[in-house]
C-alpha positions as CSV (number, residue, x, y, z in Angstrom):
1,X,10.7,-2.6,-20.9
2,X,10.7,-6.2,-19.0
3,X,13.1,-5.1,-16.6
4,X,10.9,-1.9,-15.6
5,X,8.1,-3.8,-15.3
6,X,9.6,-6.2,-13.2
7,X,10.9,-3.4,-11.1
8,X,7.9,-1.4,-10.2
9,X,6.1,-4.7,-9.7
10,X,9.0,-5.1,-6.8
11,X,8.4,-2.0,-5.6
12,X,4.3,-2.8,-5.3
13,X,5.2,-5.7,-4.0
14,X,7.4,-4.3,-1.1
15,X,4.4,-1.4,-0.9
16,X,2.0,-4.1,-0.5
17,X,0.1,-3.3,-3.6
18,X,-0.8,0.0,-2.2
19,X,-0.1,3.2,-2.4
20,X,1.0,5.1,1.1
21,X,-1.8,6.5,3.2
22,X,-1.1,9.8,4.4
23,X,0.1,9.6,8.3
24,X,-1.6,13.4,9.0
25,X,-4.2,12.7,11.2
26,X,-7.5,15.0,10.5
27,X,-7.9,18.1,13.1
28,X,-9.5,17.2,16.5
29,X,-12.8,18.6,16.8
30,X,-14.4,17.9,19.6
31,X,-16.4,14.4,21.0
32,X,-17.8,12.4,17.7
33,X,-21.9,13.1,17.8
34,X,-21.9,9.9,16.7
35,X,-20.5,8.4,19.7
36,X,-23.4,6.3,22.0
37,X,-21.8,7.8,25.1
38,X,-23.5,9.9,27.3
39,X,-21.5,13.3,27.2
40,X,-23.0,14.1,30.9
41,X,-22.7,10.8,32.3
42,X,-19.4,10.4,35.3
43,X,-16.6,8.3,33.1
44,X,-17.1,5.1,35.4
45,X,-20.4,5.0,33.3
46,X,-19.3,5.7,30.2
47,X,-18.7,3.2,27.5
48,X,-14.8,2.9,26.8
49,X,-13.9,4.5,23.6
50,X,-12.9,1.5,20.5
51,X,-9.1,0.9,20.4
52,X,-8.4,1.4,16.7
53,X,-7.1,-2.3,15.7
54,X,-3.8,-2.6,14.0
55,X,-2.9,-3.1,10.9
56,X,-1.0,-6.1,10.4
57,X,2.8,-5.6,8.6
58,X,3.0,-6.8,4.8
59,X,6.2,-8.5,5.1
60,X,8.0,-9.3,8.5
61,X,11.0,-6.6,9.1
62,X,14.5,-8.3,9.2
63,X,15.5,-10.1,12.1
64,X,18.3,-8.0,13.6
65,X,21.6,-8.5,12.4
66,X,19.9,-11.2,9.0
67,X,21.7,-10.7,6.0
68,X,19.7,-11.8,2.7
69,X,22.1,-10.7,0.2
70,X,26.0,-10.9,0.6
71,X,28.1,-9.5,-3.0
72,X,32.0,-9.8,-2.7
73,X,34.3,-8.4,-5.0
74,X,37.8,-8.3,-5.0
75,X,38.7,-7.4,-1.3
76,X,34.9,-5.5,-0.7
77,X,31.9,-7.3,0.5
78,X,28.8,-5.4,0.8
79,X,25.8,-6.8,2.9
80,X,22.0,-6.5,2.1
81,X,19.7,-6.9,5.2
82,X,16.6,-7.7,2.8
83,X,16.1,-8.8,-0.6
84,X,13.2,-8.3,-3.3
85,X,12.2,-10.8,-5.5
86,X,9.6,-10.5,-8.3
87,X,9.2,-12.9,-11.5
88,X,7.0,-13.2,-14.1
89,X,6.0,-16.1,-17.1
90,X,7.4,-19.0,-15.0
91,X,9.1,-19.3,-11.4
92,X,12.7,-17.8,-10.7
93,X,14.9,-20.5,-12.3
94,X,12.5,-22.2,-14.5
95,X,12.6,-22.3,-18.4
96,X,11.2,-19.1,-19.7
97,X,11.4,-16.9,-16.5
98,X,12.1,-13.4,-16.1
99,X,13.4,-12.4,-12.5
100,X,15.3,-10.0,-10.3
101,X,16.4,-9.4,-6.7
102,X,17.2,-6.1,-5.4
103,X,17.8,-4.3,-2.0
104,X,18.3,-0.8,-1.2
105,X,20.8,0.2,1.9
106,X,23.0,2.8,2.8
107,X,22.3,4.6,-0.9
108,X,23.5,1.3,-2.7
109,X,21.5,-0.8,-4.7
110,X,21.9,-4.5,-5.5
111,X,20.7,-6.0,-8.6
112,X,20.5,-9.4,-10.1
113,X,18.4,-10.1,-13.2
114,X,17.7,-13.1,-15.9
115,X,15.5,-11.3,-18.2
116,X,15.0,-10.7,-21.8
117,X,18.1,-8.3,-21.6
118,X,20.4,-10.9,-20.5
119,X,22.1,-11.8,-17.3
120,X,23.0,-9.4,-14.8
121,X,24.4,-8.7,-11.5
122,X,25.8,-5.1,-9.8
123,X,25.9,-2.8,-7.2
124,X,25.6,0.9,-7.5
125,X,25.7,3.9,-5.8
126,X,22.4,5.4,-6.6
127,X,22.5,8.1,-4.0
128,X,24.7,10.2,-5.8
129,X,23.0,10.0,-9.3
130,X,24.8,10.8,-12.3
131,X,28.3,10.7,-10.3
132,X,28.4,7.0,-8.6
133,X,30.8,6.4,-6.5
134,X,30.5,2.4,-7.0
135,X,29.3,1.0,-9.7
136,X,30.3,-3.0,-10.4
137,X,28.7,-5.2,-12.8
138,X,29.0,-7.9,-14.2
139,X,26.9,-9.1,-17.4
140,X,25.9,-12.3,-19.6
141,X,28.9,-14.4,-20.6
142,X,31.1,-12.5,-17.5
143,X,28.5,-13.9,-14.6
144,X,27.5,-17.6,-13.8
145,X,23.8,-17.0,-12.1
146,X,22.1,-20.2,-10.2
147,X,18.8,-20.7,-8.8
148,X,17.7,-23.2,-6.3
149,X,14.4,-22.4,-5.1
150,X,14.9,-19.1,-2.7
151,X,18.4,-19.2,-3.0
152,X,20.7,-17.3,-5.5
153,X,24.1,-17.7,-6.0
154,X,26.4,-16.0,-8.4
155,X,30.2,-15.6,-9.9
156,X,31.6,-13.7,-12.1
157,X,34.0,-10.8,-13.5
158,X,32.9,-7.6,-12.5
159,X,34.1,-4.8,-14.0
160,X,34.2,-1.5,-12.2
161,X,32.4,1.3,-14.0
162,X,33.8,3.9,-12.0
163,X,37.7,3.4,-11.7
164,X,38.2,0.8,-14.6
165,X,39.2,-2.7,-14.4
166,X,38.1,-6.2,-13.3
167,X,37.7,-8.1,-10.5
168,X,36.5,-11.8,-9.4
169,X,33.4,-11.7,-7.3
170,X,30.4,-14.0,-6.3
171,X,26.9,-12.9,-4.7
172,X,24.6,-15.0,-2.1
173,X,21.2,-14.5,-1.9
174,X,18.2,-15.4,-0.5
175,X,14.7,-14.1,-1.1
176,X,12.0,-14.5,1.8
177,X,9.1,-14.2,-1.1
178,X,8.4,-14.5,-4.9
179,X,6.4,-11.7,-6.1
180,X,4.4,-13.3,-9.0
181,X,4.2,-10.2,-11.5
182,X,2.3,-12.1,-14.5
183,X,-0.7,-11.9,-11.9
């Protein structure tokens, strides 16, 4: 239950709190009559029309070529360009905190967790649903999670979910915000 709070409080966060607005725009029908400007008057007389003002972005988009999250594993490495970051009861790394990171790229998802279910860190193809065609994890006693600040850094035995096996592998991260989900 922890861990699906703390994901859809990620995915608020990453909406800014807000639900989309619709991007139809309403059918065009004819000049406002609640527009000051005098509909007969030459256009060098008219008032200009308001520039709508823009909205300013919630969070910054990546700088081009900025990886936030890097996993390796074995001989794969996969790279993140952004990373998600929601706690709740204390700051990421503090006694009694509950946190995860996550990206979605390219129909893979990162994830990296210290909650009430343990430690956790894995990539997945989600894309594909029921039939992954990578899934690595690697959970509590197999994974060695630190956090310093914005920075995450992992090791670990992962063992592949699809093919079998283990393999050595160790996950950089950093998160550009904390979303606070105990607010």
């Amino acid at each position: 239950m922890t861990r699906a709070i703390l994901i859809l409080a990620m995915l608020l966060a990453a909406c800014g709190g807000e639900l989309a607005e619709s991007t139809t725009e309403p059918a065009d029908d004819g000049p406002d009559p609640t527009t000051a400007t005098d509909q007969g008057a030459p256009p060098e007389t008219q008032a200009p029309a308001e520039e709508p003002a823009e909205e300013p972005a919630d969070e910054p988009a990546p700088e081009p070529d900025a990886i936030a999250i890097t996993l390796t594993i074995g001989d794969e490495t996969w790279e993140f360009p952004g990373a998600l970051c929601a706690f709740q009861n204390a700051p990421a790394g503090e006694a009694g905190s509950e946190w995860n990171v996550s990206y979605v790229t390219d129909g893979l998802q990162v994830y990296v967790a210290d909650d009430s279910f343990g430690l956790l860190v894995s990539v997945a193809d989600i894309e594909n649903g029921g039939n992954p065609t990578v899934y690595w994890e690697a959970i509590n006693e197999e994974v060695d999670i630190t956090v310093n600040g914005d920075e995450i850094s992992a090791s670990g035995a992962f063992t592949d979910r699809v093919n079998g096996g283990t393999a050595e592998g160790t996950l950089t991260a950093k998160c550009p915000d904390w979303y606070d989900a105990t607010e």
